[in-house]
Backbone as a printed PyTorch tensor [residue, N CA C, xyz], in Angstrom:
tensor([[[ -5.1130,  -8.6090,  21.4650],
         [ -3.9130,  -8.2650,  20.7440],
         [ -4.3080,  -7.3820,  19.5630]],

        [[ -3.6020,  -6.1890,  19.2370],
         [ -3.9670,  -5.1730,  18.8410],
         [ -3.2010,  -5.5300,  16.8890]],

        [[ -3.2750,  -5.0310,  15.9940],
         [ -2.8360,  -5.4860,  14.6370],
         [ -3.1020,  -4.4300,  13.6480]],

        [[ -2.0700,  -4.0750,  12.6620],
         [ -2.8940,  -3.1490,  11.7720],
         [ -3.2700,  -4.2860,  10.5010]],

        [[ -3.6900,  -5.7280,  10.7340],
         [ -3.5950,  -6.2780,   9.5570],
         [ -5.6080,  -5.9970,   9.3370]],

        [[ -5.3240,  -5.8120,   8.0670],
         [ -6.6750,  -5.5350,   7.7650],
         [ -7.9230,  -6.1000,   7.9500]],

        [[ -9.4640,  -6.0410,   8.4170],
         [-10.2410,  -6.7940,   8.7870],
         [-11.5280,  -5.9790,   8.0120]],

        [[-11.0540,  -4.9580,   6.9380],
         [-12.8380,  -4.2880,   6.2050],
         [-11.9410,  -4.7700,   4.8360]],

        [[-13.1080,  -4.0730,   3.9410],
         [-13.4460,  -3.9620,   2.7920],
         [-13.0000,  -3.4860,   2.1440]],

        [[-12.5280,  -3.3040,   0.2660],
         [-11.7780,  -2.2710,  -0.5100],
         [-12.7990,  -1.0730,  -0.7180]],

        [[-12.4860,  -0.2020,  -1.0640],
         [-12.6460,   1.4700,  -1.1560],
         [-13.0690,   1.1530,  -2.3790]],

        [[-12.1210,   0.7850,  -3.4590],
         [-12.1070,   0.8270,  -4.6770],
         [-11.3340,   0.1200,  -5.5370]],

        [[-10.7480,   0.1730,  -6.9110],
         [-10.3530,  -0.5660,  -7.2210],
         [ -9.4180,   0.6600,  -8.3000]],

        [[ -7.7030,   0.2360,  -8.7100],
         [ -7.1580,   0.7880,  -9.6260],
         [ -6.2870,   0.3560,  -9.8650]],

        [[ -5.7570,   1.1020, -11.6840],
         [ -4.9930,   0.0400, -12.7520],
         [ -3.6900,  -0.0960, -12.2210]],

        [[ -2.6940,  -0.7560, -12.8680],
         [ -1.5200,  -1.0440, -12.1720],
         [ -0.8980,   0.4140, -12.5060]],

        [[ -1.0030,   1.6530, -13.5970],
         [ -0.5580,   2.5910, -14.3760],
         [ -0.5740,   3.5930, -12.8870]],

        [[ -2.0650,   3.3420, -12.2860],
         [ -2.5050,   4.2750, -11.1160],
         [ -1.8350,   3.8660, -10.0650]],

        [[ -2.0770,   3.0670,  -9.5210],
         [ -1.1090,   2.2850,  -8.6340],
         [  0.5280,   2.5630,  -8.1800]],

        [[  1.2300,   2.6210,  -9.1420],
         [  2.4930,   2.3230,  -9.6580],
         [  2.9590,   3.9530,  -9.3810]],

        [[  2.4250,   4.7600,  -9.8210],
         [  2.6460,   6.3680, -10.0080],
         [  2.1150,   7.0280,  -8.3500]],

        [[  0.7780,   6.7010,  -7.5650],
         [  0.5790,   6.6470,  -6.6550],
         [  1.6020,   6.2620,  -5.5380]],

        [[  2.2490,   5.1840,  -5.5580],
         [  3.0110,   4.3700,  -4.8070],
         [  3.8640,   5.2900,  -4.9660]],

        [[  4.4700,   5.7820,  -5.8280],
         [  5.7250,   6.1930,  -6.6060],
         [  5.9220,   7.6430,  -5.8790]],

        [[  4.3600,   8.1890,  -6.1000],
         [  4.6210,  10.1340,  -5.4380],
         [  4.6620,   9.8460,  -3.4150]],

        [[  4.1420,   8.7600,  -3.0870],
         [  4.1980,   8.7410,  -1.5240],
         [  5.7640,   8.3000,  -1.0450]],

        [[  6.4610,   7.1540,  -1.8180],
         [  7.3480,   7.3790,  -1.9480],
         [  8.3720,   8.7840,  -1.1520]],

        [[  7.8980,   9.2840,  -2.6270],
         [  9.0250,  10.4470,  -2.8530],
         [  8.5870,  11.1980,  -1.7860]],

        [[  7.5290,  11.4770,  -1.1800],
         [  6.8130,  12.3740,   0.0760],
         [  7.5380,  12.3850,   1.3990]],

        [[  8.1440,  11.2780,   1.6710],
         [  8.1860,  10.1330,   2.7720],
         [  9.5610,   9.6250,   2.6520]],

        [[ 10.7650,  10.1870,   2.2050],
         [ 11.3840,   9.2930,   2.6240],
         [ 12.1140,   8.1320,   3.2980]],

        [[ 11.6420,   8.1590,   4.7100],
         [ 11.7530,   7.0870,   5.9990],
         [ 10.8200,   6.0220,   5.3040]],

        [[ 10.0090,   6.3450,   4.4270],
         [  9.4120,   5.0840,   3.8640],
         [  9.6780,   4.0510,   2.9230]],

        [[ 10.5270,   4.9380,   2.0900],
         [ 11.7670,   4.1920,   1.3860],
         [ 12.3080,   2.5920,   1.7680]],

        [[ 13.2070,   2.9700,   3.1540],
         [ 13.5490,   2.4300,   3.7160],
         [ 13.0320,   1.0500,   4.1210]],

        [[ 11.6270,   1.7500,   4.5910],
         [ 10.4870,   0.8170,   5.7720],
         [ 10.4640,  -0.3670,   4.3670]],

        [[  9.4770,  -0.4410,   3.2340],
         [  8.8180,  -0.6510,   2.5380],
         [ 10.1880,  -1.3720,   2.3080]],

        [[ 11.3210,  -1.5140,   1.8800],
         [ 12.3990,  -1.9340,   1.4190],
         [ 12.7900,  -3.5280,   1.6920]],

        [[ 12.5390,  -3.0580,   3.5180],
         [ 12.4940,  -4.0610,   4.6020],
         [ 11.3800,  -4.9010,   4.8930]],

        [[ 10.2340,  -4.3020,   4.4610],
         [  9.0020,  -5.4000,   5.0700],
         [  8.4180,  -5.8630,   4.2600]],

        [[  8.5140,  -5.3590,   2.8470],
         [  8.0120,  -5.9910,   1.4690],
         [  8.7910,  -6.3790,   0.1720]],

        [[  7.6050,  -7.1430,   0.1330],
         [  9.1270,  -8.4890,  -1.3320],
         [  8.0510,  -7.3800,  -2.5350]],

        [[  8.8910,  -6.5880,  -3.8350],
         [  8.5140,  -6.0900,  -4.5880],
         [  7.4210,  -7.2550,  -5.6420]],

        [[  6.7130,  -6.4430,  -6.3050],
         [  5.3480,  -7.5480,  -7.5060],
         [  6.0390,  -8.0590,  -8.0200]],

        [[  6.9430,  -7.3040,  -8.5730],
         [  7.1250,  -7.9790,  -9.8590],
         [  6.9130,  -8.2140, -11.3140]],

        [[  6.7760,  -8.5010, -12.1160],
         [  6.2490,  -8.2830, -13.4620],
         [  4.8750,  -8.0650, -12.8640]],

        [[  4.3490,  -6.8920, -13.5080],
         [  2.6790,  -7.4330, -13.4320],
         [  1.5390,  -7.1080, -14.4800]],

        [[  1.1410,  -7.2140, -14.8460],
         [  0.0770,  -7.5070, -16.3180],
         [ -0.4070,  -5.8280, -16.3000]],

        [[ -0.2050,  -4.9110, -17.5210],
         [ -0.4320,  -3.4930, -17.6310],
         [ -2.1860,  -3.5240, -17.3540]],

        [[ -2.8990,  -4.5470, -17.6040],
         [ -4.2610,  -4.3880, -17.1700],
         [ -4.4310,  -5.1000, -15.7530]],

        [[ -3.5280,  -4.8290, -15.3560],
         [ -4.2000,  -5.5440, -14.0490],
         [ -4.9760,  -4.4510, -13.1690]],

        [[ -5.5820,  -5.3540, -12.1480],
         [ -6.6050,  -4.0520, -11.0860],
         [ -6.1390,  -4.2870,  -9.4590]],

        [[ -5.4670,  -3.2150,  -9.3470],
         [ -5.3940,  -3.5080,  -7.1220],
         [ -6.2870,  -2.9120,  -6.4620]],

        [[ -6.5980,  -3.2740,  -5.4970],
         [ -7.7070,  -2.9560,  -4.2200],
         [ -7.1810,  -1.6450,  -3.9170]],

        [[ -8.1030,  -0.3840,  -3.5250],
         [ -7.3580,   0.4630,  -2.7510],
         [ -8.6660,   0.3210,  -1.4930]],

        [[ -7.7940,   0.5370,  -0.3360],
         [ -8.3690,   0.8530,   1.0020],
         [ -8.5100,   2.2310,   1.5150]],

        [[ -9.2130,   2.9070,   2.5620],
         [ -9.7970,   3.7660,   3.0170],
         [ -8.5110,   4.2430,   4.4030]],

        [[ -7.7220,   5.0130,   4.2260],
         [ -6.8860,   4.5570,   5.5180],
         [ -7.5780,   4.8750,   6.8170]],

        [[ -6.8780,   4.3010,   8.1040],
         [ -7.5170,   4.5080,   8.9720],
         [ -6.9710,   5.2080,  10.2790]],

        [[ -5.8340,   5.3450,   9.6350],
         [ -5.1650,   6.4700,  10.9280],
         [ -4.8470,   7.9260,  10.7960]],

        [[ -5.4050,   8.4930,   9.7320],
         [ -5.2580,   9.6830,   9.5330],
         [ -6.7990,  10.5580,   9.2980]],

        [[ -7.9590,   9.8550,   9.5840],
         [ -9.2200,  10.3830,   9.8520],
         [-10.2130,   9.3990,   8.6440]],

        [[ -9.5940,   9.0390,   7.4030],
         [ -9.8760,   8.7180,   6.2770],
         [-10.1070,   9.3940,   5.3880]],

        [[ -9.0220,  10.3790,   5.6150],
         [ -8.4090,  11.5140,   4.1740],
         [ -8.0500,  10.2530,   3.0990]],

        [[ -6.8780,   9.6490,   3.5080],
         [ -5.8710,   8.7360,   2.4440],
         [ -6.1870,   7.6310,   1.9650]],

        [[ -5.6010,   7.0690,   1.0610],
         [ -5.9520,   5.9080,   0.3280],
         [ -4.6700,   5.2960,   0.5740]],

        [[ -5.1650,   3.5110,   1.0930],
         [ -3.7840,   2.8670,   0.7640],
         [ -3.7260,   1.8220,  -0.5350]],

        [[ -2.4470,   2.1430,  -0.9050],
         [ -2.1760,   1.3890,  -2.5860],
         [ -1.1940,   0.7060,  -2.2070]],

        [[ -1.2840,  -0.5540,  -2.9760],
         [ -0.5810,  -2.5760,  -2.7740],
         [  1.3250,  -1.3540,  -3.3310]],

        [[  2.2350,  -1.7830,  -2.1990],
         [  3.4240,  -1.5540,  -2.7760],
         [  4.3730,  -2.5980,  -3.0350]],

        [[  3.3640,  -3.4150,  -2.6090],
         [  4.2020,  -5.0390,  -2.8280],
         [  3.7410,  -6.0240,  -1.6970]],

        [[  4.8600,  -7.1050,  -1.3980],
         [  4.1830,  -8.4290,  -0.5960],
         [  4.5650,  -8.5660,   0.7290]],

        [[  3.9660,  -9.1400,   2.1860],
         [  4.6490,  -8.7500,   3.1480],
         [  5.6200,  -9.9790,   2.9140]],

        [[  6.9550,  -9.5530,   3.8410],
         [  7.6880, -10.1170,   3.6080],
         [  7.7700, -11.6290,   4.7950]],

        [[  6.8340, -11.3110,   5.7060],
         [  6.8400, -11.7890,   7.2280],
         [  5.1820, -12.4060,   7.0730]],

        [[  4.2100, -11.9080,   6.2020],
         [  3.2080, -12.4670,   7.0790],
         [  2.5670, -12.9530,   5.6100]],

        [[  1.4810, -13.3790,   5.0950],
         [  0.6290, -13.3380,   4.5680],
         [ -0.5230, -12.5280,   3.9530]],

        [[ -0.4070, -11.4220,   2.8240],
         [ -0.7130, -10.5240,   2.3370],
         [ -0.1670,  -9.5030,   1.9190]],

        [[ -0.5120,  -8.1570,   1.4140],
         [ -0.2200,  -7.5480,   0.7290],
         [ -0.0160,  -5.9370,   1.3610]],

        [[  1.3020,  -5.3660,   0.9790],
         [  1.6880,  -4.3310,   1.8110],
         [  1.5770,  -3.1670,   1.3740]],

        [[  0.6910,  -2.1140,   1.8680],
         [ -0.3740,  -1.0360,   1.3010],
         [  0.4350,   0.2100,   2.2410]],

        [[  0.7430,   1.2100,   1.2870],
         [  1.4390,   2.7170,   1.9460],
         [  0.3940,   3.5430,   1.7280]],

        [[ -0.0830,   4.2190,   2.9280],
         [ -0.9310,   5.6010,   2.4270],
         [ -0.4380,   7.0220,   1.5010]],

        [[ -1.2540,   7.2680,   0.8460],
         [ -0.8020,   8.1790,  -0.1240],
         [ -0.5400,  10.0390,   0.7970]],

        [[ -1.2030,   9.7770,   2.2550],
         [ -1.5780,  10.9240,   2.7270],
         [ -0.4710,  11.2740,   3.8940]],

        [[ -0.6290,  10.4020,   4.5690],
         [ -0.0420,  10.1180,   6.2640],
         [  1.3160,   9.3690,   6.0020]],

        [[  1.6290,   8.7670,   4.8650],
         [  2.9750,   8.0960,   4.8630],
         [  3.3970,   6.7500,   5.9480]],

        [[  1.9970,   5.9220,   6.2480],
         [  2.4210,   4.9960,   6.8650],
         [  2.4930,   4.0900,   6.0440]],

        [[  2.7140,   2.6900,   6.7270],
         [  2.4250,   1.3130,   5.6970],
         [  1.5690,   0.5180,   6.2890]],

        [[  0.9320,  -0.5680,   6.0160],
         [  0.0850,  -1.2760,   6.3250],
         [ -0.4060,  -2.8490,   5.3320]],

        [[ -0.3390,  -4.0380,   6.4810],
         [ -0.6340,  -5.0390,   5.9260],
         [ -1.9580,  -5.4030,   5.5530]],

        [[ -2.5180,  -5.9150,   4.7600],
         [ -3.4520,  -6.1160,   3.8820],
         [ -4.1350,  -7.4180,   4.1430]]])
């Protein structure tokens, strides 16, 4: 059984400031993602101006893109990551 739920390692690590603005321009790139992200993830929520999220390496677009936390899945257990490049989403 095939899954895009994640099974490697983080890329890197960035502030919620990076994060937030990241999330924000793929967004606007993508609108069908709007939508998606609307439906499959419960938003953070307050979250601490120093905080740090994982970014991942994406994996369906060669590993041009980075995926950044856009919030929580709403269905499974973990955290729901949009690429900044390719405009997909992906569970964490």
């Amino acid at each position: 059984m095939s899954s895009n739920i994640a099974q490697n390692y983080p890329y890197t690590s960035e502030s919620e400031t990076e994060r937030a603005r990241t999330v924000q321009k793929a967004l606007q790139d993508t609108p069908d993602l709007v939508q998606k992200v609307a439906a499959e993830a419960i938003p953070l929520g307050q979250v601490e101006p120093d905080a740090r999220w994982w970014v991942w390496v994406c994996s369906s677009d060669g590993g041009l893109g980075r995926l950044h936390v856009a919030g929580y899945s709403r269905d499974h257990r973990g955290v729901y990551a949009v690429c900044d490049t390719c405009g997909k989403s992906f569970l964490r």
